[in-house]
C-alpha positions in Angstrom: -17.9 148.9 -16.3 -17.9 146.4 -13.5 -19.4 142.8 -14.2 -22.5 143.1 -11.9 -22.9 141.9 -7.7 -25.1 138.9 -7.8 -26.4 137.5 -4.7 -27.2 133.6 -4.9 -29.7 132.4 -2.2 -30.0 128.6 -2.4 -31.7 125.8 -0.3 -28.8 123.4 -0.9 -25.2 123.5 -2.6 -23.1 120.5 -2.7 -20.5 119.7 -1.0 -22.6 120.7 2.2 -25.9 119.1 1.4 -26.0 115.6 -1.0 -25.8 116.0 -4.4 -28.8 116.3 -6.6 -30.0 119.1 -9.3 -31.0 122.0 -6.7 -27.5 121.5 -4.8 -25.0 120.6 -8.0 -26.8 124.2 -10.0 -26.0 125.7 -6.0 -22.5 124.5 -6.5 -21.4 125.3 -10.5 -23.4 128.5 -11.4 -22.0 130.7 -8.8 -18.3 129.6 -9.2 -18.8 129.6 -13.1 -20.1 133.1 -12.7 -17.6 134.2 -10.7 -14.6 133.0 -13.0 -16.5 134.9 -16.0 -15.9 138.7 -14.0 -19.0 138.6 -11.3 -18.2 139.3 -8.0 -20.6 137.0 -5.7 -22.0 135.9 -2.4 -23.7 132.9 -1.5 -25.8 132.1 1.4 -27.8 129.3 2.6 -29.4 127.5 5.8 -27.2 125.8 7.9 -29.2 122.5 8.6 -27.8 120.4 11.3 -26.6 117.7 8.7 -24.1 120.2 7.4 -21.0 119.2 9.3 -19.3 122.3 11.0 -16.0 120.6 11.8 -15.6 118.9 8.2 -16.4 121.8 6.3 -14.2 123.8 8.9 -17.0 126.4 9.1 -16.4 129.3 11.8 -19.0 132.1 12.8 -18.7 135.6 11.7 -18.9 137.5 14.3 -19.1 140.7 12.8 -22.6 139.5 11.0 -23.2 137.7 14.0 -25.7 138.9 17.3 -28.5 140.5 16.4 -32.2 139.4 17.0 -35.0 138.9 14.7 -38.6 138.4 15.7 -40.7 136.0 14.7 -44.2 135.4 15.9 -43.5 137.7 19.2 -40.4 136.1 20.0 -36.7 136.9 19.4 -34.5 134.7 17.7 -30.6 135.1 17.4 -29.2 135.4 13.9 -26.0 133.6 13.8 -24.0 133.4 10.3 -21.3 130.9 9.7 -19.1 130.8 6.7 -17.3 128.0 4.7 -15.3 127.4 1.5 -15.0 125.3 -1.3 -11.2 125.7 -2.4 -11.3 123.9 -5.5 -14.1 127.0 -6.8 -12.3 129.8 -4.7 -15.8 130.3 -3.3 -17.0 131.1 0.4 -20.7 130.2 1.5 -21.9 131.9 4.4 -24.7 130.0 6.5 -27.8 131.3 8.2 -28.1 129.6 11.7 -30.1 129.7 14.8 -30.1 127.4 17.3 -34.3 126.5 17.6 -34.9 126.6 13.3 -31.8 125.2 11.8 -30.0 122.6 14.5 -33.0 120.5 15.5 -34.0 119.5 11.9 -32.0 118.0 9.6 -32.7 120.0 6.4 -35.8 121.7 4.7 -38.3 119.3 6.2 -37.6 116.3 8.6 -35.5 112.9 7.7 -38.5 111.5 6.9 -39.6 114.1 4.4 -42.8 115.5 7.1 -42.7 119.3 7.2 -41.4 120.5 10.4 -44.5 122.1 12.7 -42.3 125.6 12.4 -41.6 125.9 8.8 -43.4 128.8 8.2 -41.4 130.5 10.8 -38.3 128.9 9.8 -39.0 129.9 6.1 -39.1 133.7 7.6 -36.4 133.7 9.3 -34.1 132.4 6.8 -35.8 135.6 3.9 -34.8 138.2 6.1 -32.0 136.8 8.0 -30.1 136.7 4.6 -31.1 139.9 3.5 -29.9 141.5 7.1 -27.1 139.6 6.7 -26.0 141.0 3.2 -27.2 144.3 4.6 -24.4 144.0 7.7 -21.8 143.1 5.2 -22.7 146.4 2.7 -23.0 144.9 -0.2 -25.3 145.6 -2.5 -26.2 143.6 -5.0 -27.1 144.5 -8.7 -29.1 140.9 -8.7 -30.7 138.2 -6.5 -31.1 135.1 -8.1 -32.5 132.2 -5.7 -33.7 128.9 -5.7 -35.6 126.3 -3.6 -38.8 126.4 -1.7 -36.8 127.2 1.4 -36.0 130.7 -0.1 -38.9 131.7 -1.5 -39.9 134.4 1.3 -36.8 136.5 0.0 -39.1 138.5 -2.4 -41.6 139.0 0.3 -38.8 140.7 2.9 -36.6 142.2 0.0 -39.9 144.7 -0.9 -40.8 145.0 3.0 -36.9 146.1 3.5 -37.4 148.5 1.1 -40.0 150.8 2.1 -38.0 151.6 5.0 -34.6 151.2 3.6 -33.3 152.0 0.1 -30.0 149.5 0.7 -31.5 147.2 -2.0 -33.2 150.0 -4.1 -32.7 148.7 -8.1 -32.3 145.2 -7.1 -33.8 142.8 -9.2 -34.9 139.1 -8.9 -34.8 135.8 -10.5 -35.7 133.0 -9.0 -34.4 129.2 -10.5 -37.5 126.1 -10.5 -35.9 122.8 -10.4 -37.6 119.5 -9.5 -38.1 120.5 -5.7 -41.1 119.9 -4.1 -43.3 119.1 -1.1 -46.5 117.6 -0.3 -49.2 119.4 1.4 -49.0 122.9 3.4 -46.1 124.0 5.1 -46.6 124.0 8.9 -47.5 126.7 11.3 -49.6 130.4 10.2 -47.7 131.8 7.8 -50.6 134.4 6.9 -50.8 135.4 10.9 -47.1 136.0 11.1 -46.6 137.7 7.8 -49.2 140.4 9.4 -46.7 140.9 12.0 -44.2 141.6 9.2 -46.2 144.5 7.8 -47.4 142.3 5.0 -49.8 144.2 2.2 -53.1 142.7 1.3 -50.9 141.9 -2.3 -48.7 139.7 0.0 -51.3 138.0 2.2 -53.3 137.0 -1.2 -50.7 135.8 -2.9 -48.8 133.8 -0.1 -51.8 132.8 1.4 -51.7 129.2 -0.7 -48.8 127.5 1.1 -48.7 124.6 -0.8 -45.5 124.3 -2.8 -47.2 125.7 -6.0 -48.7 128.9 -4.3 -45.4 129.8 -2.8 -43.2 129.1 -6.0 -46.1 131.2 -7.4 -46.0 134.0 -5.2 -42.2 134.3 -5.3 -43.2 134.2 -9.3 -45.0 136.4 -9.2 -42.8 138.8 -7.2 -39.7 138.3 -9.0 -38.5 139.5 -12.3 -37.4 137.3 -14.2 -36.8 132.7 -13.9 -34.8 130.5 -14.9 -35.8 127.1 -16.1 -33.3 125.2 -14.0 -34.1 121.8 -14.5 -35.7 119.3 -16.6 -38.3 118.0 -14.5 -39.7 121.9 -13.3 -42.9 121.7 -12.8 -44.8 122.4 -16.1 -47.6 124.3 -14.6 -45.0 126.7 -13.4 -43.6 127.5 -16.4 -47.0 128.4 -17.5 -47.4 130.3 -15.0 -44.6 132.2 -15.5 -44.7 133.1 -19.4 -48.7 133.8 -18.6 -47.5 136.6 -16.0 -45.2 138.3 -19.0 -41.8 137.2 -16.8 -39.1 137.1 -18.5 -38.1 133.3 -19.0 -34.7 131.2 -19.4 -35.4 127.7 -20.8 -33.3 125.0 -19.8 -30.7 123.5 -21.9 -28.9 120.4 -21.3 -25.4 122.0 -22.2 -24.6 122.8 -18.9 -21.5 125.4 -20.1 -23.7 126.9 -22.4 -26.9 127.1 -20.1 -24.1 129.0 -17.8 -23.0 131.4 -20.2 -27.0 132.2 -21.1 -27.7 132.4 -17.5 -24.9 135.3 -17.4 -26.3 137.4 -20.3 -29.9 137.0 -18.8 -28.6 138.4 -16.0 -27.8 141.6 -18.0 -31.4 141.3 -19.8 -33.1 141.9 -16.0 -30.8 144.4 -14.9 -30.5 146.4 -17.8 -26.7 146.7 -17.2 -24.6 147.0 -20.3 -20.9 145.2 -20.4 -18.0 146.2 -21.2 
């Protein structure tokens, strides 16, 4: 039997964003995962501090072109890939112009949240997934990690009531030590209407603090990972008081790897050969 699709969505990965828990994990877990049999794709934003000409990143135009809406308004989707030769491992990038090029990363340099990050948060959950959609493959798993991503539960259940492309896949999302203060910006509850959003999803992403939305994608997902070990203690409660099926974190960063890969297994009920 084949070792599993997993799909990593991540708000940094080093070498393209500094390094620090969230992008290092973004970095190592995929690559390990891939050298023990998984095939994989990663994805994240392209913030305009990820230098295009020193990570020699190029667009794909075949993924490239089409237009999302958001709040009324159409927004081009433009996806970029890079590589990391020593790990054998492409990244593709989610761009647009307004969302991604005129800030610097998740929220501003001076760590404000931008005005539009609730659209930018949307754009980025189902750009990925159309993205992955373009490319057809499907994967067995979605495991992803960062505030930035945490709309990906919210589109991957709106995509599939009218598409059964990711029908069967399950989700983990990884809690590390990101954070923000206060709500994100713009009317993330307004917008969300637009997206066909159940009474379910406006309740529970109706906090947007960083604990409702890590709560919400929580809640949405079906198993987490403990990535860190400075997450967020009242998340973990959280989590194990839902039922969801929890990965603690160990300091053995081979062995956390190699638990990480059977856990895998545990949520999709897959059995290896």
């Amino acid at each position: 039997m084949a070792k599993g699709r997993i799909l990593f969505v991540n708000q940094e990965i080093m070498p393209f964003t500094e390094e620090n828990e969230r992008s290092s994990m973004g970095r190592y877990l995929p690559a390990r995962l891939q050298e023990m049999g998984r095939e994989i794709r990663v994805f994240m934003p392209k913030f305009s501090t990820v230098s295009e000409r020193k990570n020699q990143l190029h667009e794909v135009i075949r993924l490239s072109g089409m237009n999302l809406i958001v709040n009324n308004c159409d927004h081009q989707l433009i996806i970029k890939v890079g590589s990391i030769p020593t790990a054998r491992m492409q990244v593709y990038f989610i761009d647009n112009d307004e969302y991604f090029q005129r800030h610097p990363g998740a929220t501003e340099a001076n760590g404000t949240m931008t005005a539009d990050s609730d659209e930018r948060l949307l754009f980025f959950g189902r750009g990925t997934l159309e993205a992955v959609r373009k490319l057809a493959w499907q994967p067995h798993l979605i495991n992803f990690s960062g505030w930035f991503t945490a709309m990906v539960p919210f589109f991957l259940r709106r995509i599939n009531k009218e598409n059964a492309f990711f029908s069967g896949t399950k989700l983990v999302i990884t809690l590390t030590d990101d954070w923000f203060k206060g709500h994100i910006g713009g009317d993330l509850e307004r917008k969300m209407k637009a997206e066909n959003a159940t009474a379910k999803d406006l309740r529970l992403y109706g906090d947007t603090t960083y604990m409702g939305l890590m709560k919400a994608a929580i809640t949405y997902s079906h198993g987490v990972i403990i990535g860190s070990p400075n997450v967020n203690p009242e998340l973990v409660a959280f989590a194990k008081e839902n039922k969801r099926n929890v990965l603690d974190y160990i300091d053995d960063r081979e062995e956390f790897f190699t638990r990480i890969n059977k856990f895998y297994d545990t949520i999709t009920g897959r059995i290896e050969n």
